[in-house]
C-alpha positions in Angstrom: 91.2 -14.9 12.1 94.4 -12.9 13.1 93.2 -11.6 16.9 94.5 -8.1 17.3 94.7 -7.3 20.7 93.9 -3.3 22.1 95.4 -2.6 25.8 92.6 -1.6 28.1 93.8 0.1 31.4 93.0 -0.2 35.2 89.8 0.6 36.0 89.2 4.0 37.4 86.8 7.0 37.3 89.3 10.4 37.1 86.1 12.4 36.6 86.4 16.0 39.0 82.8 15.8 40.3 81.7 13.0 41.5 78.2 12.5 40.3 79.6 12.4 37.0 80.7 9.0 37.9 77.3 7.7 37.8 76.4 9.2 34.3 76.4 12.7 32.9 73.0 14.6 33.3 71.5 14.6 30.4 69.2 17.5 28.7 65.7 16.5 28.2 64.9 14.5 25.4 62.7 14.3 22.4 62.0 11.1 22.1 60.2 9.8 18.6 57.9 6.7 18.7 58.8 4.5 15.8 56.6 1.5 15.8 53.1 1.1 17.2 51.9 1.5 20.3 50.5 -2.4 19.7 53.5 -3.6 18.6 55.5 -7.3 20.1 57.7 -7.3 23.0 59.9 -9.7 20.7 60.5 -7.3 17.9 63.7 -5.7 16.9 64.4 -3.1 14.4 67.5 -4.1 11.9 69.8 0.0 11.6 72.2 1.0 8.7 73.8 3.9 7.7 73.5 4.9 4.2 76.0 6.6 2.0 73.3 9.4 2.0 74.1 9.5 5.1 70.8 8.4 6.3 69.7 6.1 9.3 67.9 3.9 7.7 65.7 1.4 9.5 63.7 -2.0 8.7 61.3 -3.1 11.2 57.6 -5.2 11.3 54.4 -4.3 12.2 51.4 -6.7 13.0 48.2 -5.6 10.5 46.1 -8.3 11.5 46.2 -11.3 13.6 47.4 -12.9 10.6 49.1 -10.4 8.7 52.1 -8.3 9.1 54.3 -6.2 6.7 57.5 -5.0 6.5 58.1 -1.6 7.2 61.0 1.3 6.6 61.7 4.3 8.3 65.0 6.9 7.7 66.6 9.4 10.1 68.7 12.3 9.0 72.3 13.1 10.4 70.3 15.2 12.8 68.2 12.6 14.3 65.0 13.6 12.4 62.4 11.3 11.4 62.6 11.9 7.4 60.7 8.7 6.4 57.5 7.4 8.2 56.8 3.6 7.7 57.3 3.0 3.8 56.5 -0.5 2.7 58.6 -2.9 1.7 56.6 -5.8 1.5 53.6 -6.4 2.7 50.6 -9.1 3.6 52.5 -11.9 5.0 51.7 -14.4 7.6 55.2 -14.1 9.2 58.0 -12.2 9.1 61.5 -12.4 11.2 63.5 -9.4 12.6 65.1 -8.5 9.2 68.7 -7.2 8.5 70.0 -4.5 6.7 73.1 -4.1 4.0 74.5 -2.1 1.7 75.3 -3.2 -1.3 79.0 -2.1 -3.6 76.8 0.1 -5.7 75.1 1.7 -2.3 71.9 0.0 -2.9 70.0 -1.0 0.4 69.1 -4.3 1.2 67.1 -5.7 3.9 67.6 -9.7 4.3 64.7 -11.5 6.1 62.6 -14.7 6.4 59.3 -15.8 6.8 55.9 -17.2 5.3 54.0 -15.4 2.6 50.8 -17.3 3.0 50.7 -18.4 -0.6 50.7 -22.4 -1.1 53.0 -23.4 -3.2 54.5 -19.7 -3.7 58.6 -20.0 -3.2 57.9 -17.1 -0.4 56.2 -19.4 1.7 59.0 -21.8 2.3 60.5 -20.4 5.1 63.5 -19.1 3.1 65.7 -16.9 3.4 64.1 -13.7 1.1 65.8 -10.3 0.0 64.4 -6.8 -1.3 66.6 -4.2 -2.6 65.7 -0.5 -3.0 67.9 2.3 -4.5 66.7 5.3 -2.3 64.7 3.6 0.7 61.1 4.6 -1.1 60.8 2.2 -3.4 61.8 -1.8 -2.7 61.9 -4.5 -4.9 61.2 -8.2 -3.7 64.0 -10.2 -5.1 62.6 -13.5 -6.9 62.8 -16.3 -5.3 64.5 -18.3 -2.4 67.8 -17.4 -1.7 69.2 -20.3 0.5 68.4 -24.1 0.8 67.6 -24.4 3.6 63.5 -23.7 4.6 64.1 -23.4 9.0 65.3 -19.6 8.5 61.8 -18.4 9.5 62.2 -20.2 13.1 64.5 -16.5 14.1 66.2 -13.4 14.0 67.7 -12.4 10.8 71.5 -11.6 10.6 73.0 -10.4 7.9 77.1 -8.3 7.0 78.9 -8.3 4.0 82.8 -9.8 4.4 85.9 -7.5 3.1 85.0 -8.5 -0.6 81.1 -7.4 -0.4 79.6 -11.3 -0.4 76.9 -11.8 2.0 76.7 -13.4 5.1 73.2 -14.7 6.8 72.9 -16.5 9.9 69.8 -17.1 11.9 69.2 -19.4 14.6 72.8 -21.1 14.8 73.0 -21.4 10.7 74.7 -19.5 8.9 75.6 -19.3 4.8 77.6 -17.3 2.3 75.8 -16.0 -0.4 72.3 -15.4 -1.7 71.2 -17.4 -4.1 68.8 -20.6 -4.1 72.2 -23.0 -4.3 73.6 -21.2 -1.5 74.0 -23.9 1.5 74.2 -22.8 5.3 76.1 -25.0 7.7 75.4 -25.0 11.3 77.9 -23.4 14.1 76.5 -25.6 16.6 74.9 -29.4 16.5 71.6 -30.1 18.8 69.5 -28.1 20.2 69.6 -24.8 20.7 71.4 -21.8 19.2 69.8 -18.4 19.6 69.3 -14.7 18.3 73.2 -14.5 16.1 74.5 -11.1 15.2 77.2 -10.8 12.4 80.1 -8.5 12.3 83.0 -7.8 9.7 86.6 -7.1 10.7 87.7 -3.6 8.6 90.9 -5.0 8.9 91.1 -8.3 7.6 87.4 -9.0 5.9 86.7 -11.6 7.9 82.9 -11.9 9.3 82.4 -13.2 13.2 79.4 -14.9 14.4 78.1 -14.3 17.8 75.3 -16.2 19.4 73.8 -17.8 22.6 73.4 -21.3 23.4 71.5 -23.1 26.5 72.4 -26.1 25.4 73.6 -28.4 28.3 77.3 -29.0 27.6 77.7 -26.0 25.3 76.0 -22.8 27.8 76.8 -19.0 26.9 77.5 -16.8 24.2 79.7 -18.0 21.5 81.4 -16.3 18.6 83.1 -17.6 15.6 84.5 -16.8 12.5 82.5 -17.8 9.5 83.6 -16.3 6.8 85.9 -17.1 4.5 86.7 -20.3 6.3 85.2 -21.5 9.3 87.2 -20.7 12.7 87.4 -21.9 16.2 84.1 -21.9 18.3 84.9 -19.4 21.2 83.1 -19.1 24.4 82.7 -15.3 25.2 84.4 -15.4 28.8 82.2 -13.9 31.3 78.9 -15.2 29.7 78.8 -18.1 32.1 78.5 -17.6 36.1 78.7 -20.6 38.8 75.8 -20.1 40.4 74.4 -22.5 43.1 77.1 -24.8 42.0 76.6 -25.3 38.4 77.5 -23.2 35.0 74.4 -20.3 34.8 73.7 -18.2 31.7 71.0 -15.7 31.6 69.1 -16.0 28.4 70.4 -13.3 25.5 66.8 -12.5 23.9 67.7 -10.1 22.1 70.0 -10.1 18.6 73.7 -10.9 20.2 75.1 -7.0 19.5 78.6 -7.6 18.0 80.2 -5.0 16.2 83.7 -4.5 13.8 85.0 -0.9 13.7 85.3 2.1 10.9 88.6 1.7 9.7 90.7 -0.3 12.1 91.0 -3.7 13.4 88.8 -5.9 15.5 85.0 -7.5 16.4 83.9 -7.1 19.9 80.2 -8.4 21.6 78.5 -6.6 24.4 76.9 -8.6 26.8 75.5 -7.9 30.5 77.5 -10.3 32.9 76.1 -12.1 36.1 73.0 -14.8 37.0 70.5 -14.6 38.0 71.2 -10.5 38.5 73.2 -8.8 36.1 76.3 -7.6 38.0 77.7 -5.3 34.7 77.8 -4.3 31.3 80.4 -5.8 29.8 83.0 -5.7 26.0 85.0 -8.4 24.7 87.2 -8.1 22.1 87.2 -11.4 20.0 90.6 -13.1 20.9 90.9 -11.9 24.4 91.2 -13.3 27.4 88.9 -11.8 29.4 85.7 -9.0 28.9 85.8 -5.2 29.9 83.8 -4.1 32.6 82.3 -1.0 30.8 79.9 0.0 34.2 78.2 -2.0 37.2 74.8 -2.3 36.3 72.1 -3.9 39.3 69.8 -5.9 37.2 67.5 -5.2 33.9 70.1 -4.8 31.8 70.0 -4.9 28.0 73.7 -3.7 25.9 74.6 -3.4 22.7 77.6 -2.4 20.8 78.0 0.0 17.6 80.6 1.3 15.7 81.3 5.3 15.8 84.0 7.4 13.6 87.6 6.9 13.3 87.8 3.6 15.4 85.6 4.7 18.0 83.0 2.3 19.8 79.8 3.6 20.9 78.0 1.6 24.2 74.1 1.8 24.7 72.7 -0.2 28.2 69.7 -0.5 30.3 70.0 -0.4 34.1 66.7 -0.6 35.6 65.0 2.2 34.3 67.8 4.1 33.3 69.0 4.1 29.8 73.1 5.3 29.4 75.4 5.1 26.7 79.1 5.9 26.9 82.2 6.5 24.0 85.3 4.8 23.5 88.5 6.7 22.5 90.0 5.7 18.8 91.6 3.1 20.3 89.2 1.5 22.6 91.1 1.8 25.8 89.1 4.7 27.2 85.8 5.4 27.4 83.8 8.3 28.3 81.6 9.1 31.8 78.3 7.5 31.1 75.7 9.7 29.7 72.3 9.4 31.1 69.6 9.0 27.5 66.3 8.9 29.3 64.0 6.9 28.6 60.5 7.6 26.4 57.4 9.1 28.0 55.3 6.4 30.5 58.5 4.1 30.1 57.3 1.2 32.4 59.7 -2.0 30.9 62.8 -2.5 28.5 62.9 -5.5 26.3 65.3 -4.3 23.4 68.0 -2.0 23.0 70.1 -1.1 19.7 72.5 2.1 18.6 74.0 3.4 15.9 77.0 5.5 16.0 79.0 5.6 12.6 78.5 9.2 12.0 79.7 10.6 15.3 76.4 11.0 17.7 74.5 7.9 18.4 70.9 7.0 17.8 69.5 5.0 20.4 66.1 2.8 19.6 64.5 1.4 23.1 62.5 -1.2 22.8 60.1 -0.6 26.0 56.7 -0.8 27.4 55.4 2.8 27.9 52.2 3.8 28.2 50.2 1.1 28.4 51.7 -0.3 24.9 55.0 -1.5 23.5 57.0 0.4 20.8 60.6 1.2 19.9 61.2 4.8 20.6 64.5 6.8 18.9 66.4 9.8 20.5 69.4 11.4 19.1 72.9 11.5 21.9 75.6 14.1 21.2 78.9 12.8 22.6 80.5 15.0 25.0 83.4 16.6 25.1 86.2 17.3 27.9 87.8 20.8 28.7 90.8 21.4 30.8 92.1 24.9 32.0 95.3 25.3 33.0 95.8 27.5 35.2 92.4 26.2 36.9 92.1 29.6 38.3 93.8 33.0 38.0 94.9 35.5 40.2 92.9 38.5 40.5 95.0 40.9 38.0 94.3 37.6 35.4 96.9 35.7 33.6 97.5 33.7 31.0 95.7 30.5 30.4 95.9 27.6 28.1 92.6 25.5 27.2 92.7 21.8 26.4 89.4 20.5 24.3 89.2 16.5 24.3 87.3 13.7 22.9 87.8 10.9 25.4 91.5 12.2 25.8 92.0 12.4 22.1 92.4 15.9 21.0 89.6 17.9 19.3 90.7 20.3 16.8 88.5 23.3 15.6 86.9 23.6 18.8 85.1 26.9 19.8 86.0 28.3 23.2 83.6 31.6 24.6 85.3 33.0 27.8 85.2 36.5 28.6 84.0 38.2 25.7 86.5 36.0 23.6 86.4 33.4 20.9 88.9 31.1 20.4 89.2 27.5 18.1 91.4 24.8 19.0 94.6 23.7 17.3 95.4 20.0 16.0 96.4 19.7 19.9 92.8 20.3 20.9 94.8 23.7 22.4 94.2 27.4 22.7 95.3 29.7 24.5 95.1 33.5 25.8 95.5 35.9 28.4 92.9 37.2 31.0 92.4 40.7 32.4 90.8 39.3 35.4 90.3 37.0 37.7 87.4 35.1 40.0 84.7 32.4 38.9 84.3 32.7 35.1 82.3 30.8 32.6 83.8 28.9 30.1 82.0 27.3 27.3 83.3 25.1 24.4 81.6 23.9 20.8 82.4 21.9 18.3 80.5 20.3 15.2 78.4 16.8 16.3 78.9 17.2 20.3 77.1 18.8 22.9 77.8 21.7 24.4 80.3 22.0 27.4 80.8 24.3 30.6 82.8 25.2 32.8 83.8 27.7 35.3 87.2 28.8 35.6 88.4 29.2 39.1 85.6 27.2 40.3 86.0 23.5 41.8 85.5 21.7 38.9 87.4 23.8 36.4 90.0 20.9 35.3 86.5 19.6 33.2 82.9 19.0 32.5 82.6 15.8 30.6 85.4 13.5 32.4 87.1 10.1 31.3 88.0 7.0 32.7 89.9 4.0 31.4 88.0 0.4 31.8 89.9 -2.3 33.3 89.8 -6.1 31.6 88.9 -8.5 34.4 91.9 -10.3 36.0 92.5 -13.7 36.1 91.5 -15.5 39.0 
């Protein structure tokens, strides 16, 4: 795979008041329960973004104490629940955490294994099984066994198309190209054990990468490799090890490994939380580097994952305790936004899963958590922030003149709406406006735009250079 490399700066926070350092205060939020209350702390929910632009979103629920079905929910661009918990197939023994892909025509498919419960039916052979559905009501089981092999049902489900629209599925540390029932999987690592893969296609080249973790003796961490078209080099993720007491240390990855390409540019990166047996921080490697990001310091019960957002943008999602933040990367990934504190859902109590998806500009967080005396996967709906920057940061008392800067994680926003005294002004292509002042003194300032959240600041006041802050991430040194 041709490893492109993206410059990420010197660690610093250049936010103007300091408790945005630790995370931007967030509004209250709605959060919406999307599985049952009796659900498994071991689920996960598979997310995809249809060209409707829907969230759509497979998951499994537990009918009986031996019977489950699999289940579909969609979310608008708004964050709205407009789906509740259609079927897609139902009355099996098992299921794994499915996956989710869209096909050329913009078909979805969710990809999955398990055991119907028939003997003798080809869905009980621990396969790898498909069902497409043109609108998300209405799914039809594909026939038949689409792999060789009849281990898939042992894991997780992973599942990405490469840059010519073939399929790629890897569970446990298998992996194949193709569905069909010739379609062969090879394995990415010999003995025992490989763990909870995720999949991920560079826009840039086509090429799919493999993340995983291993706790196998001689071969301990997360690893990534390209699989697809040809096989690559296996890659330890640096970081994903820690000498502890002595000897190599990895802290078990049970959730699907989150690894991510980007919306129209180059790279796969793989979020991971970094330390043993307390994780230290929240960490982002780029396949091909070096060494990881540091992203934020985190002090133990950590969970991270990694989504795409718009125009080369990442999106972060992590747990810290019992805090839930997610932060913005700039279009090139070499800056990322002031944390922004996501809450967590009512009676929160535990976090054993957490996933985002940010491809159409805010992110949708799912938390997998014990609240309430149960455990269910909750969404909420984030609005990235922006920054605004006066300058003058204050006037005179006979006013002035004063120019406005609007910025996305220091890349400009055009088409912003600025409300100060009386006025309304929108933003050029340099995420500029400006105009003059009769007066003077503490005035509010205000600033919109389409798909963020609202800003504020008060000109003349202490933290008039901006509301939202940024701050570049630092890639660990060499020691």
């Amino acid at each position: 795979m041709r490893k492109n490399r993206i410059s990420v700066l010197a660690l610093a926070c250049c936010c103007i008041l300091s408790s945005l350092c630790h995370g931007q205060t967030a509004p209250t939020r709605q959060w919406t329960r999307i599985t049952p209350p009796n659900d498994i702390n071991t689920n996960e929910v598979a997310l995809l973004r249809g060209r409707d632009g829907q969230l759509h979103v497979a998951w499994k629920r537990q009918t009986t104490p031996q019977k489950m079905d699999l289940l579909h929910t969609a979310i608008d661009a708004d964050g709205n629940v407009v789906v509740e918990a259609g079927i897609i197939v139902e009355g099996w023994n098992s299921f794994t955490a499915p996956a989710l892909m869209l096909e050329k025509d913009g078909r979805l498919q969710v990809v999955f294994s398990g055991l119907s419960g028939v003997t003798g039916s080809s869905y009980n052979a621990g396969s790898i099984y498909s069902a497409l559905s043109t609108d998300g009501h209405v799914w039809k089981l594909v026939p038949g066994q689409l792999s060789t092999s009849g281990y898939a049902y042992t894991g997780p489900t992973a599942a990405a198309l490469d840059g010519k629209g073939v399929p790629v599925v890897a569970w446990g540390g298998s992996v194949q190209t193709g569905l069909s029932a010739k379609s062969q999987p090879r394995d990415v690592q010999t003995g025992c054990c490989a763990y909870t893969p995720g999949l991920a296609t560079d826009a840039s080249t086509g090429e799919v990468v493999m993340g995983w973790f291993s706790n196998a003796d001689k071969a301990l961490g997360i690893f990534a490799e390209t699989v697809s078209p040809s096989a690559g080099e296996k890659t330890l993720v640096p970081g994903s090890v820690t000498i502890y007491g002595g000897s190599p240390q990895s802290a078990s990855v049970d959730q699907q490994i989150p690894v991510s390409g980007r919306i129209g540019a180059s790279g796969v990166f793989v979020a991971f939380c970094e330390g043993y047996p307390t994780a230290k921080s929240v960490d982002l490697w780029q396949y091909g580097q070096a060494k990881p990001a540091v992203i934020a310091s985190v002090n133990g019960g950590c969970r991270a994952h990694v989504s795409a957002g718009p125009e080369g943008r990442l999106w972060m999602v992590w747990s810290n305790g019992g805090k839930l933040l997610a932060a913005r990367s700039n279009r090139a990934v070499s800056r990322w936004g002031v944390p922004i504190q996501v809450g967590t859902p009512p009676g929160w109590d535990a976090t054993y899963r957490v996933k985002g998806e940010g491809s159409a500009g805010p992110l949708d967080v799912f938390a997998h958590v014990g609240a309430g005396g149960g455990v269910s996967t909750w969404h909420t709906h984030v609005l990235p922030l922006l920054a605004i920057n006066a300058a003058p940061a204050s006037l005179a008392t006979n006013g002035g003149n004063v120019t406005f800067t609007v910025t996305d994680v220091g890349d400009p926003v055009a088409g912003a709406t600025i409300h100060v005294a009386g006025q309304t002004l929108t933003t050029n292509a340099s995420g500029q406006a400006s105009t003059h002042l009769a007066k003077g003194g503490l005035i509010p300032v205000s600033v919109t735009a389409p798909g963020y959240a609202e800003t504020t600041i008060t000109l003349g006041g202490a933290a008039a250079a901006t509301h939202a802050g940024t701050r570049t991430t630092k890639r660990k040194p060499k020691k």
